[in-house]
C-alpha positions in Angstrom: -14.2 36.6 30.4 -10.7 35.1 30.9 -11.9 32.3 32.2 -14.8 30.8 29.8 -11.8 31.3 27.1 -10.0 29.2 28.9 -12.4 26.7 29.1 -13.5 27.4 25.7 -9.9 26.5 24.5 -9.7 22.9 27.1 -13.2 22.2 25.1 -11.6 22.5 21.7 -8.7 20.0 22.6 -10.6 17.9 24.4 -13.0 17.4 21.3 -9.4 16.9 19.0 -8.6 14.3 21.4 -11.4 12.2 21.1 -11.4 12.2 17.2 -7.5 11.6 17.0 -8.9 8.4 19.7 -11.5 7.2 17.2 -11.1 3.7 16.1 -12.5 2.2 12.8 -15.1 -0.2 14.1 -14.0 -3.9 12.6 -17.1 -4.1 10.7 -15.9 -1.0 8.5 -12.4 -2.5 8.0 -13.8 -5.7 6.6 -16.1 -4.1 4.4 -13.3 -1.9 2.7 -11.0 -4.6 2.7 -13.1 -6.9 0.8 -14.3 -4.2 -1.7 -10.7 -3.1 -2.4 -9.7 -7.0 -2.9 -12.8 -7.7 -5.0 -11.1 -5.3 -7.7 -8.0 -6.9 -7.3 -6.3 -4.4 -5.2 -4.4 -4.3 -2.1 -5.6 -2.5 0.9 -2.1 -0.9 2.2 -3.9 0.8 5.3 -6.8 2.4 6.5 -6.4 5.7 8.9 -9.6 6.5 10.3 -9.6 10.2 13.2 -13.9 10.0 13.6 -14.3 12.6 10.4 -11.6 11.7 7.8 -11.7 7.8 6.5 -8.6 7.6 4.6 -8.1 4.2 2.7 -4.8 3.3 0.8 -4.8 1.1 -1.7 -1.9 -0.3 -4.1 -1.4 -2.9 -7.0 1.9 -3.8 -8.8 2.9 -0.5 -11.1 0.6 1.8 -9.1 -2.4 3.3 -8.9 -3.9 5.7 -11.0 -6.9 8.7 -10.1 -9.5 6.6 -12.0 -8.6 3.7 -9.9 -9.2 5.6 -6.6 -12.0 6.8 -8.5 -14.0 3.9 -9.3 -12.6 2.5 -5.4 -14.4 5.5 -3.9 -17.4 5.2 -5.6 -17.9 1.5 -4.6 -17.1 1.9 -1.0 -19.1 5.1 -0.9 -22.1 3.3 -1.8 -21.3 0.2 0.4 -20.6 2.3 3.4 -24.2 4.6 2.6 -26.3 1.4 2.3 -25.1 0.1 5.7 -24.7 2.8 7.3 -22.1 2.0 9.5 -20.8 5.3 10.2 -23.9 7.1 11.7 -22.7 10.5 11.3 -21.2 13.0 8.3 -17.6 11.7 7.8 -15.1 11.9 4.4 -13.5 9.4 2.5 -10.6 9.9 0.7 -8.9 7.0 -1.6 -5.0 7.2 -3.0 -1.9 5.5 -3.3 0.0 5.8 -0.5 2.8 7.5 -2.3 6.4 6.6 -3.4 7.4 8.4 0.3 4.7 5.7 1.8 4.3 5.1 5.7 5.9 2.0 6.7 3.6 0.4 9.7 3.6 -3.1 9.6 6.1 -6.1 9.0 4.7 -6.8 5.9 4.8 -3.0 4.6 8.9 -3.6 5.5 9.4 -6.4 4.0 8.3 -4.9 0.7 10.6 -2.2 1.6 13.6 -4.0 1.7 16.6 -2.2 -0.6 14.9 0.9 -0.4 16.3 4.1 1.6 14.0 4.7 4.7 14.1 6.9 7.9 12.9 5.8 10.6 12.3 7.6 14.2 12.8 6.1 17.6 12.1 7.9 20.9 14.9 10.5 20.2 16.6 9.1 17.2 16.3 9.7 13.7 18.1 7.0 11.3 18.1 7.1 7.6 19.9 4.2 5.8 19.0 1.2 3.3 16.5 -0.7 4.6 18.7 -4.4 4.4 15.9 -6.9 6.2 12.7 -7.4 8.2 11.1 -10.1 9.7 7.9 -10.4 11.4 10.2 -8.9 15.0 12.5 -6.4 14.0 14.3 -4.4 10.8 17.9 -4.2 9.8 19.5 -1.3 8.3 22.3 0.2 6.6 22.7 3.6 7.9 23.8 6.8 6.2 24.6 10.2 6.1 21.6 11.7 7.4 20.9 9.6 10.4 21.8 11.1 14.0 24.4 7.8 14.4 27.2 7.6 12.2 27.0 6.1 8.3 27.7 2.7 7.5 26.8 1.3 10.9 24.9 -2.0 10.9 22.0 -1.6 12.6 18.6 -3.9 14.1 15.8 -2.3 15.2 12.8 -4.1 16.8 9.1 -2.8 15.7 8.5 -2.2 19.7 11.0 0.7 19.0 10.1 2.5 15.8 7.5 5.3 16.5 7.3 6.7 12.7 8.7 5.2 9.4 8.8 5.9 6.1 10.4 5.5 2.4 12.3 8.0 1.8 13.5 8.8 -2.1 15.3 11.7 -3.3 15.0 13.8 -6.0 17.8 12.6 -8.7 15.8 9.0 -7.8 12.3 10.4 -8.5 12.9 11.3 -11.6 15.0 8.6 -13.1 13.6 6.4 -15.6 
């Protein structure tokens, strides 16, 4: 008995595995991407694990639930009539939030004067996000960060593994 739970359990992650693997066939990404600029949106990233298609779009001021509404419905029929996922899968549309996910150069460089952390192999630093370029970031740090505040600091993309905008409260709800 011991041991088909075992195997019962290597099963289960084994299965996790391959749907945290799964890549969003090309095909797919173009499809969204040209639906979402058709109405004049920006596609600010797709995030796709096999059963959960996640697509985030912005525009200047924000998006609102009818917007991810009406982008839902169109890509839910587009995706349906091609069929290009063959199997049962999930789509969810939204902003991706004032504490957004900062992957690419470009998603940076629209981050620039905002506060940001940003986690490297075993380091986590918080400061004001001062520059990007298509190679690397420059920041401000600050108190928060596991090096001291007020250092100058350039990171290349090669070593961020997670970054994000980060805003506090007292920010959130100024006007």
């Amino acid at each position: 008995m011991g041991q088909s739970i075992i195997k019962l359990d290597f099963y289960f992650i084994y299965i996790i595995i391959i749907f945290m693997e799964e890549k969003l066939p090309e095909e797919i990404y173009n499809l969204i991407s040209k639906t979402v600029s058709e109405m004049g949106l920006e596609l600010y990233d797709v995030e796709y694990d096999g059963r959960n298609l996640r697509v985030f779009i912005d525009m200047p001021g924000g998006v609102t639930i009818d917007t991810c509404v009406e982008v839902s419905n169109l890509l839910s029929l587009r995706l349906d009539a091609l069929d290009l996922i063959p199997h049962s899968y999930v789509l969810e549309v939204s902003s991706p939030g004032v504490e957004r996910k900062l992957k690419t150069a470009e998603h940076f460089k629209k981050a620039i004067g905002k506060k940001i952390m940003v986690q490297k192999e075993k380091e986590y630093i918080y400061g004001e996000l001062l520059d990007a370029n298509d190679e690397k970031i420059k920041i401000k740090t600050l108190e928060g960060s596991t090096i001291g505040a007020g250092e100058i600091i350039n990171i290349n993309y090669s070593e961020i593994k997670k970054a994000e905008i980060k805003v506090t409260t007292k920010e959130l709800f100024q006007k």
